[in-house]
C-alpha positions as CSV (number, residue, x, y, z in Angstrom):
1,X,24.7,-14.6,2.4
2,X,21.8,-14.9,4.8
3,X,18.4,-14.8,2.9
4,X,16.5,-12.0,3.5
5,X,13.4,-11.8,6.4
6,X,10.2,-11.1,4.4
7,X,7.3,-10.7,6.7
8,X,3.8,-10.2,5.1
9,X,1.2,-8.2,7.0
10,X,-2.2,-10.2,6.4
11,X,-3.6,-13.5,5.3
12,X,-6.1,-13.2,3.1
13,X,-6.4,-13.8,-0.6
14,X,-3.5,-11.5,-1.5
15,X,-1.2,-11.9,1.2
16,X,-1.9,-16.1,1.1
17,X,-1.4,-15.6,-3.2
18,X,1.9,-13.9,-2.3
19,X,3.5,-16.6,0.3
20,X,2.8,-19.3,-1.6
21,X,4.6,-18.0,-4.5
22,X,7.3,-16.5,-2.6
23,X,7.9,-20.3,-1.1
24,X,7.9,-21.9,-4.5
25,X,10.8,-19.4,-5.2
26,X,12.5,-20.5,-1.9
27,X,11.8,-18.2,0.3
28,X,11.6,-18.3,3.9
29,X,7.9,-16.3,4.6
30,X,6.5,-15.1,8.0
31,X,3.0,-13.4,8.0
32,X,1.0,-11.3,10.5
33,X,-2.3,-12.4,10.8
34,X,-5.7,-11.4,12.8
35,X,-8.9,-13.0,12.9
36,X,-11.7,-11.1,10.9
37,X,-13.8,-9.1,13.8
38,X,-17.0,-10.5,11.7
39,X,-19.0,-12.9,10.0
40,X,-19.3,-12.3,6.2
41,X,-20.0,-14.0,2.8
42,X,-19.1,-13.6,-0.7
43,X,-20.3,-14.6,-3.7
44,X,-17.3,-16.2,-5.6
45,X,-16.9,-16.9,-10.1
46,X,-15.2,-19.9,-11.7
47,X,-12.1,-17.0,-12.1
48,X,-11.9,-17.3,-8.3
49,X,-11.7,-20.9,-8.1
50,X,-8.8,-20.8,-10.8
51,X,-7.0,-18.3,-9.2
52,X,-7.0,-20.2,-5.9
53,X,-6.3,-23.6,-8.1
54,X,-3.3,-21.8,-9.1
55,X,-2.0,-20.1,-6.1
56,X,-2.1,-23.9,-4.4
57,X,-4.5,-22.7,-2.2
58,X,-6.5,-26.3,-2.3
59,X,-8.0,-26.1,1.3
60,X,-9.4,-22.6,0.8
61,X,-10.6,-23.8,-2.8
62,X,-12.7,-26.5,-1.4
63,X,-14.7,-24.1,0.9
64,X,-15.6,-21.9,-2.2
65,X,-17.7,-25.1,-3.4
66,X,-21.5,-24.3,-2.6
67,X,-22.9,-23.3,-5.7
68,X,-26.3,-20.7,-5.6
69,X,-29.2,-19.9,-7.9
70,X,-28.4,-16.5,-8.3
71,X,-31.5,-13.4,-8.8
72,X,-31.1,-10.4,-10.1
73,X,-33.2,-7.7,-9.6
74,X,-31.8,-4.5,-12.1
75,X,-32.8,-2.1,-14.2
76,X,-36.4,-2.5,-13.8
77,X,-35.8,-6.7,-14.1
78,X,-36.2,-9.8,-12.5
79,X,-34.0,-12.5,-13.9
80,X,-32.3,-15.6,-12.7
81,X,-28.7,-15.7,-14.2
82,X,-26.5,-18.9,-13.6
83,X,-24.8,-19.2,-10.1
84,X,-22.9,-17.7,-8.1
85,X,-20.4,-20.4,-5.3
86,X,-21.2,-18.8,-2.0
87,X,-18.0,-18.7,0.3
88,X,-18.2,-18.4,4.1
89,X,-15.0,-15.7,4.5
90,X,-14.5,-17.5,8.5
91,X,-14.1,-20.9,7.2
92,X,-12.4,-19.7,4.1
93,X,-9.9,-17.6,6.1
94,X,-9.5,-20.7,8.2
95,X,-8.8,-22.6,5.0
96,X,-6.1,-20.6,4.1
97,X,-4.2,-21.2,7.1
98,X,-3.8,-24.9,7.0
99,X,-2.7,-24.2,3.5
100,X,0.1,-21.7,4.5
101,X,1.3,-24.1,7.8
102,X,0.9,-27.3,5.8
103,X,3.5,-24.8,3.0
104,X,5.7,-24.2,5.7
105,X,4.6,-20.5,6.1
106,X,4.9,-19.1,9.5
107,X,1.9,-17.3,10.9
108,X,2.1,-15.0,13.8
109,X,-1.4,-14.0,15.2
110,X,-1.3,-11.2,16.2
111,X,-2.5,-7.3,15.2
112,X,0.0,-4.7,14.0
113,X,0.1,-2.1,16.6
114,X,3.0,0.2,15.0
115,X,4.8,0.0,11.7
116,X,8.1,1.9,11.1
117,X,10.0,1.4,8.1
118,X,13.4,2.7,6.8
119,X,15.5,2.6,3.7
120,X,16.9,-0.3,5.1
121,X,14.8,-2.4,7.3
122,X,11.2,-2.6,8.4
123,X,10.2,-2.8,12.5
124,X,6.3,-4.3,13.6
125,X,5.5,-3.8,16.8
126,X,2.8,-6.5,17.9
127,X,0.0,-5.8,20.0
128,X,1.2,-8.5,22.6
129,X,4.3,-6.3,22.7
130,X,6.7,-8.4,20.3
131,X,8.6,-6.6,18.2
132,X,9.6,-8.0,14.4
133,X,12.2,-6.8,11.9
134,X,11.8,-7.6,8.1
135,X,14.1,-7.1,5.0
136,X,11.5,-6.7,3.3
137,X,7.8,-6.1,3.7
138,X,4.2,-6.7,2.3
139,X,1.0,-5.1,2.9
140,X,-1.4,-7.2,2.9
141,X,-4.0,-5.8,5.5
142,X,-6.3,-5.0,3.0
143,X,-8.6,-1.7,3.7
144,X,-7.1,-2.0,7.2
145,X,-4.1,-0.7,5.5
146,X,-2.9,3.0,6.5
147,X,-4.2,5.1,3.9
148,X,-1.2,6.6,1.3
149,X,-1.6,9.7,-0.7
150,X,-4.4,8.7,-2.8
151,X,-4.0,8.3,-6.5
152,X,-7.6,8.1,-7.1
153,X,-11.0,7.6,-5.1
154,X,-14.3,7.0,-6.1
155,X,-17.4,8.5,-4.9
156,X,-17.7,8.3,-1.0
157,X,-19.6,4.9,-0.1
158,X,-20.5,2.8,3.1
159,X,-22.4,-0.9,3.4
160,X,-23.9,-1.8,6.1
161,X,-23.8,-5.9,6.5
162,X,-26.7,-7.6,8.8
163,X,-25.9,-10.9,9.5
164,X,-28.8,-14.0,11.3
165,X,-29.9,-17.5,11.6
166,X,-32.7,-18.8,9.7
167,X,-33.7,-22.1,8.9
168,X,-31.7,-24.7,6.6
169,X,-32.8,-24.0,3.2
170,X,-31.4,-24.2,-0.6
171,X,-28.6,-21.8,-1.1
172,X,-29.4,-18.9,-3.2
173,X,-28.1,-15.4,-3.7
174,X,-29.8,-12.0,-5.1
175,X,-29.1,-8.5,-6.1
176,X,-31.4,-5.7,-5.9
177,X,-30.9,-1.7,-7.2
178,X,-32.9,0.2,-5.0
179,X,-33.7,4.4,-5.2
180,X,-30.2,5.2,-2.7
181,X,-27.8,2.1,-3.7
182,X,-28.5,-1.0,-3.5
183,X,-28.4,-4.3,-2.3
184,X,-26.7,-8.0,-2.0
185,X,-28.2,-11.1,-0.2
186,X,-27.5,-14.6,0.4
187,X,-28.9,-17.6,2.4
188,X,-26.5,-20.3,3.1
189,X,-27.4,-24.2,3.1
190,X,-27.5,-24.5,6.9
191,X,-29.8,-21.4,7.4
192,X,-27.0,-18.4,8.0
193,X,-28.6,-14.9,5.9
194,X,-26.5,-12.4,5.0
195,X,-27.8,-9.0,3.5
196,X,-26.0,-5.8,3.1
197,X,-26.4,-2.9,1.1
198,X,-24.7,0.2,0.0
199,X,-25.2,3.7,0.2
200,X,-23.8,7.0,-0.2
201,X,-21.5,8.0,2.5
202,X,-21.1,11.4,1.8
203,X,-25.4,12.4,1.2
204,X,-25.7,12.3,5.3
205,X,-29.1,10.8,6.6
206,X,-27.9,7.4,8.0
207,X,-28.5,6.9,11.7
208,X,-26.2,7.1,14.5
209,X,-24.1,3.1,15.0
210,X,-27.0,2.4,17.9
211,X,-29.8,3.1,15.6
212,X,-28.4,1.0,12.3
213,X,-30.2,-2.6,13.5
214,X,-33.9,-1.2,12.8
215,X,-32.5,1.2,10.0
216,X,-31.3,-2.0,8.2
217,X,-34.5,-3.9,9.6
218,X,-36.8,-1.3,8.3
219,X,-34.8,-1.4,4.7
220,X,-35.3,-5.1,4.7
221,X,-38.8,-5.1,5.4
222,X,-39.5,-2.9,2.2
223,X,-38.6,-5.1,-0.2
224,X,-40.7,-8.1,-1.7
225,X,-37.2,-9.9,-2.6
226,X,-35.9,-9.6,0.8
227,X,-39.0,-11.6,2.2
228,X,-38.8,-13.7,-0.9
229,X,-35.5,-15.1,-0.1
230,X,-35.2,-14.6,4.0
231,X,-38.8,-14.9,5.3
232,X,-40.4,-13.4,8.3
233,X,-37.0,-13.8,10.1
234,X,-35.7,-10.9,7.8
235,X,-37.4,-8.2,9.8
236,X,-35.8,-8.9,13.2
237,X,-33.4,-5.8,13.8
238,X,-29.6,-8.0,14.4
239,X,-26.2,-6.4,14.6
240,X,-25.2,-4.0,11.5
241,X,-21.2,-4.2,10.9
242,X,-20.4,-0.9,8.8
243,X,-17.3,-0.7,6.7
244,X,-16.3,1.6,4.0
245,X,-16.8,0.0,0.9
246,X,-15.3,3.4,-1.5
247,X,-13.0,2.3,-4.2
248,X,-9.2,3.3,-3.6
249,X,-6.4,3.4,-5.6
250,X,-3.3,3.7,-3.3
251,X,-0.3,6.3,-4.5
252,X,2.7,4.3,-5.3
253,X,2.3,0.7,-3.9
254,X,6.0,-0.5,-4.4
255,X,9.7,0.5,-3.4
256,X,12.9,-1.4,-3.3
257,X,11.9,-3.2,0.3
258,X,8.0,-3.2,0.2
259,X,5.3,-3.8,-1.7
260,X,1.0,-3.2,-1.8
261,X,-0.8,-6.3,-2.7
262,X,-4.7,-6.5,-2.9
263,X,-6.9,-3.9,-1.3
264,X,-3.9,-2.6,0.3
265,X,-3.1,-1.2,-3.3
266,X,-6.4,-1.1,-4.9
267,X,-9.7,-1.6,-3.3
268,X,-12.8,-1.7,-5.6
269,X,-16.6,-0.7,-5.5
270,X,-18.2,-4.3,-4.5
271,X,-20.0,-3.9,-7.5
272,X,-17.0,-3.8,-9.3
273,X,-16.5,-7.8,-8.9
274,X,-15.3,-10.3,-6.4
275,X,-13.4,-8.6,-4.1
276,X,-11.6,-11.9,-4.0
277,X,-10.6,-12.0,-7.7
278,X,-8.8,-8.8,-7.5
279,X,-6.9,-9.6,-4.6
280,X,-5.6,-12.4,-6.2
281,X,-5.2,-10.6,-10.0
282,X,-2.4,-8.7,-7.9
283,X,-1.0,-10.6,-6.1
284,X,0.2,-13.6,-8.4
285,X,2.2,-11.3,-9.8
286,X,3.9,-9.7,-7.1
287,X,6.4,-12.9,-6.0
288,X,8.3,-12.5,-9.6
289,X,8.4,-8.3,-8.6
290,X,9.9,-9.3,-5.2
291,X,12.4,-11.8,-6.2
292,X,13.3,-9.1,-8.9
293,X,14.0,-6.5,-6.1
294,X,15.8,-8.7,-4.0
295,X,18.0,-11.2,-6.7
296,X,18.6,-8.6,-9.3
297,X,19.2,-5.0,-8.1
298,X,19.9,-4.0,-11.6
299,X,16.5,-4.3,-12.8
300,X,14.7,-3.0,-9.9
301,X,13.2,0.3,-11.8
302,X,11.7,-2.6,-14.3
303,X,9.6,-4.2,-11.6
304,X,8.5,-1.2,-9.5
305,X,7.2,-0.5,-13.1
306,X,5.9,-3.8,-13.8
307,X,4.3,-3.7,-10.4
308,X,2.4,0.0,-10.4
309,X,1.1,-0.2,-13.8
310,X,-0.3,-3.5,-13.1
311,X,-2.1,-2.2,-10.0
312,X,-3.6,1.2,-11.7
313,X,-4.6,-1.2,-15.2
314,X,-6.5,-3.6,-12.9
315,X,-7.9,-1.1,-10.8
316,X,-9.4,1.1,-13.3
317,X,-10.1,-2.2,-14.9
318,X,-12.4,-3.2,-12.4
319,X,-13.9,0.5,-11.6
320,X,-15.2,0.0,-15.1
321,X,-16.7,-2.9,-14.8
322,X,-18.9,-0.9,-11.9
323,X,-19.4,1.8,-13.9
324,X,-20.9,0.0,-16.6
325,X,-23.2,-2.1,-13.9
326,X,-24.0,0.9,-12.7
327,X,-25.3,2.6,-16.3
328,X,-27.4,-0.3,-16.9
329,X,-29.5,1.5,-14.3
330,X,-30.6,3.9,-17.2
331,X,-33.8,5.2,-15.4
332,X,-31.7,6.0,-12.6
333,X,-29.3,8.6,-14.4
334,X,-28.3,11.9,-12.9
335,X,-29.9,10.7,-9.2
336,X,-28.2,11.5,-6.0
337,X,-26.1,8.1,-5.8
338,X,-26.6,6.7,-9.1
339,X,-25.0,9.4,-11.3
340,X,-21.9,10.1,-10.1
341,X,-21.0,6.3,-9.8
342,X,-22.6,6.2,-14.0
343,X,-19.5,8.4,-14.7
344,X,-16.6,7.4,-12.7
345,X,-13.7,6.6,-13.3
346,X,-14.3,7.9,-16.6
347,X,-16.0,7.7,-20.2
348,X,-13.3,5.2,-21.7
349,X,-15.3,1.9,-22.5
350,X,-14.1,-1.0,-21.0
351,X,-12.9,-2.8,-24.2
352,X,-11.2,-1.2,-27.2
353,X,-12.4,-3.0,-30.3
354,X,-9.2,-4.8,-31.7
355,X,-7.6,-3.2,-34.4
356,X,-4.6,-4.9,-36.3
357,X,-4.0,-1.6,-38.0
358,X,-2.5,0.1,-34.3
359,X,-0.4,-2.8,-33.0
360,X,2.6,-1.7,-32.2
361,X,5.7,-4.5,-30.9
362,X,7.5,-2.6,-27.8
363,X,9.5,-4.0,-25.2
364,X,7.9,-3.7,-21.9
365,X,8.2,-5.7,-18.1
366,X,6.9,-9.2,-18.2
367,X,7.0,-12.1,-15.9
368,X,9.6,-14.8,-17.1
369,X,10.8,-17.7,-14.9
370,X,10.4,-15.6,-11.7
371,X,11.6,-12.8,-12.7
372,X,10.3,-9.5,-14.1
373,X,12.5,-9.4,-17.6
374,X,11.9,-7.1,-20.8
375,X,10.2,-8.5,-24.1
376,X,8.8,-8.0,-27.0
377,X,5.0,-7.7,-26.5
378,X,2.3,-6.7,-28.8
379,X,0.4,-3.7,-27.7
380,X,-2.7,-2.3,-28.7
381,X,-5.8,0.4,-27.8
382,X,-7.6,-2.4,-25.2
383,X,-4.5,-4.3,-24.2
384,X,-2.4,-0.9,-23.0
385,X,0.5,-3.0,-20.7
386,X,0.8,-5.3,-24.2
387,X,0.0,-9.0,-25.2
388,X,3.3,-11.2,-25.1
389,X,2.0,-14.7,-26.0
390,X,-1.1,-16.6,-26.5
391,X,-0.9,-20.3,-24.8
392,X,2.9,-20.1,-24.9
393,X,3.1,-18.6,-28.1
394,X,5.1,-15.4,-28.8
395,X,2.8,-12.9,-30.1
396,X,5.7,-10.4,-31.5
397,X,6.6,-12.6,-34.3
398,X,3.9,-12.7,-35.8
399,X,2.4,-9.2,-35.9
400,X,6.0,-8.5,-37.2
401,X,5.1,-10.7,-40.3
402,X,1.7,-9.5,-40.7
403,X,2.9,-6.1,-40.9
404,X,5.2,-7.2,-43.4
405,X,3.0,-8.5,-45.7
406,X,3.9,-12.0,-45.1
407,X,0.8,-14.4,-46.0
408,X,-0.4,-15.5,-42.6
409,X,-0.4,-19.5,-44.2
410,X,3.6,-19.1,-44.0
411,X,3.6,-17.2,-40.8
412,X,1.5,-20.2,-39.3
413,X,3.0,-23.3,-41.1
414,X,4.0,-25.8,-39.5
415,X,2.1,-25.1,-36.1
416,X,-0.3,-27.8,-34.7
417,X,-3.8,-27.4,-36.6
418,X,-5.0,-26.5,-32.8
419,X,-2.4,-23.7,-32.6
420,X,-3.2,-22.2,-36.1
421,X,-6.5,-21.9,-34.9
422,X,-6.1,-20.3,-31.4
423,X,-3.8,-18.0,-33.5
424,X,-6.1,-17.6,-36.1
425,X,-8.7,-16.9,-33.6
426,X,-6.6,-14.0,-32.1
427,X,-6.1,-12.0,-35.4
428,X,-9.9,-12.4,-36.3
429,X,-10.5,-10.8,-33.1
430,X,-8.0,-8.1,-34.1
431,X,-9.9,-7.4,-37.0
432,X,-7.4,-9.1,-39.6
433,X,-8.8,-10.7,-42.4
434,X,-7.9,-14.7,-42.1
């Protein structure tokens, strides 16, 4: 039986995530790829770096490595909070090329001019006039992405990114809340600025495209931290590149022959967290979901499951986390673009305190040797999808025994003292007397 053609549609984070894991499981993997149309940064965590660490994404890992002092400027104060790795996205993109070639990936660059798909088969027509047919097929192209019936979108918002050469300086990074959004800036060792800030899309007021280099200059020159980090150089008016930056939650973002990875199926306020770190939170998962669809018919319902819940728990995850960010802003509540984003996605906080007393052991879609399988997991008010182990260690069982009255010095003997106190650790956290 011939293996089936999987073509992925993008090579960033996600769709690089994706092929690497899909090779491991011995897949052949084909991606369409296009050059970013401009120059950007990103600020990138330690999560990031092990994310990419995992993925076997070395190359791209070593251009994450330029650590920044890190301002912030919020809520009425001016603080310097650890650092922040500044990331070039052109050499990083770059980066995860010679990964995927030196995997034996194969990269066709080229854009996606038309995309029709059936029951049965996928066709890509290239913009150099090739045509492609796939088995199965990933979208990877990130906001580039057709739109889908939207499950959920947050309020409407635009950045504008302004992008020059200074001089060679120490790297350093800064946030700043302003009255109508706010803003993100960052110098790079060898002189390259980056500032952009975000605004309200939907309150009108922004300037026609030809106008947005001394809009953006003018913002820049009213703020103190702008000529702090930048210098004079800051108020020179330079090419604006405007991109939506609302957060999206796609409709369904998996079938039996496709699948939504990254901001293809969820794209988050910037706010929110590294755009990066999301793309990969949903895409490590999505080689075990295709292997399931293609390997085990029988259990496909289980990983279009596995998949979509996923996607919507990480994505409301992460609008959250904005929220939150956002309410810190506290003499800011109920303005024009502060107070809807206070509010949405909703009032739920972001973590449930544990509570032993409403664990319940179901059997829900996990990742097991490839494969999306059923287990027993250990679910709870903040861990919804359910908890199956701890460092390799089956959570079921013991909850089972807790609830049973067992004492927990049974439940745990024999364990390595380390173990016993990871586990330990766990129930404390759950509230559980140890």
């Amino acid at each position: 039986m011939a293996e089936p053609r999987i073509l992925i549609l993008g090579a960033g984070p996600a769709g690089a995530a994706c092929a690497m894991g899909l090779q491991r499981l011995g897949y052949p993997v084909e991606m369409v790829c296009d050059w970013r149309r401009f120059e950007a940064v990103e600020g990138v965590s330690q999560r990031v770096l092990d994310g990419l660490r995992h993925a076997g994404l070395g190359s791209a890992l070593e251009q994450a490595a330029m650590p920044a002092r890190r301002q912030v400027h919020w809520n009425g104060q001016q603080q310097w909070l650890n650092q922040e790795c500044l990331l070039d996205r052109r050499r990083f993109d770059a980066a995860l090329r010679d990964d995927l070639r030196r995997a034996g990936v194969g990269l066709i660059e080229a854009r996606v001019s038309k995309l029709h798909s059936t029951a049965h088969a996928h066709q890509v027509q290239l913009s150099d006039g090739r045509v492609l047919h796939a088995d199965f097929l990933v979208e990877a192209r990130g906001r580039q992405a057709p739109l889908t019936a939207s499950r959920l979108r947050g309020p409407e918002s635009v950045s504008l990114l302004s992008v020059w050469q200074g001089a060679p300086a120490e790297p350093v990074s800064a946030v700043q809340s302003l009255a109508d959004g706010w803003a993100w800036m960052a110098r790079l060792a060898d002189g390259r600025c980056y500032w952009q800030i975000s605004l309200d899309s939907s309150a009108g007021g922004l300037p026609g495209k030809a106008h947005l280099p001394e809009y953006c200059a003018r913002r820049r020159g009213e703020s103190a931290l702008v000529a702090e980090v930048f210098g004079a150089a800051a108020g020179q008016a330079v090419p604006v590149h405007a991109r939506s930056s609302t957060a999206i939650l796609a409709g369904a973002c998996a079938g039996h022959n496709w699948l939504r990875i990254g901001d293809a199926a969820m794209a988050v306020d910037p706010l929110s967290g590294n755009g990066i770190f999301q793309s990969l939170s949903s895409a490590l998962q999505a080689p075990a979901v295709i292997n399931t669809l293609l390997r085990r018919p029988g259990q496909q319902a289980l990983a279009l499951r596995f998949h979509q819940e996923r996607i919507e728990q990480l994505f409301l995850r992460f609008a959250r986390i904005g929220r939150d960010f956002y309410a810190q802003e506290a003499d800011k509540a109920g303005q024009a673009f502060w107070g809807p984003r206070q509010v949405w996605p909703d009032a739920q906080p972001l973590h449930l305190a544990g509570d032993f007393r409403q664990w319940q052991v179901q059997q829900r879609p996990v990742v097991s040797h490839g494969f999306i399988e059923q287990a027993e997991v250990v679910v709870g008010p903040d861990q919804p999808l359910g908890i199956w182990h701890l460092d390799g260690v089956p959570l079921a069982p013991l909850v089972r025994g807790v609830q049973a009255g067992q004492p927990l010095q049974w439940l745990l003997h024999g364990r390595p003292a380390p173990e016993q106190a990871r586990l330990r650790g766990w129930l404390a956290a759950q509230g559980y007397p140890v």
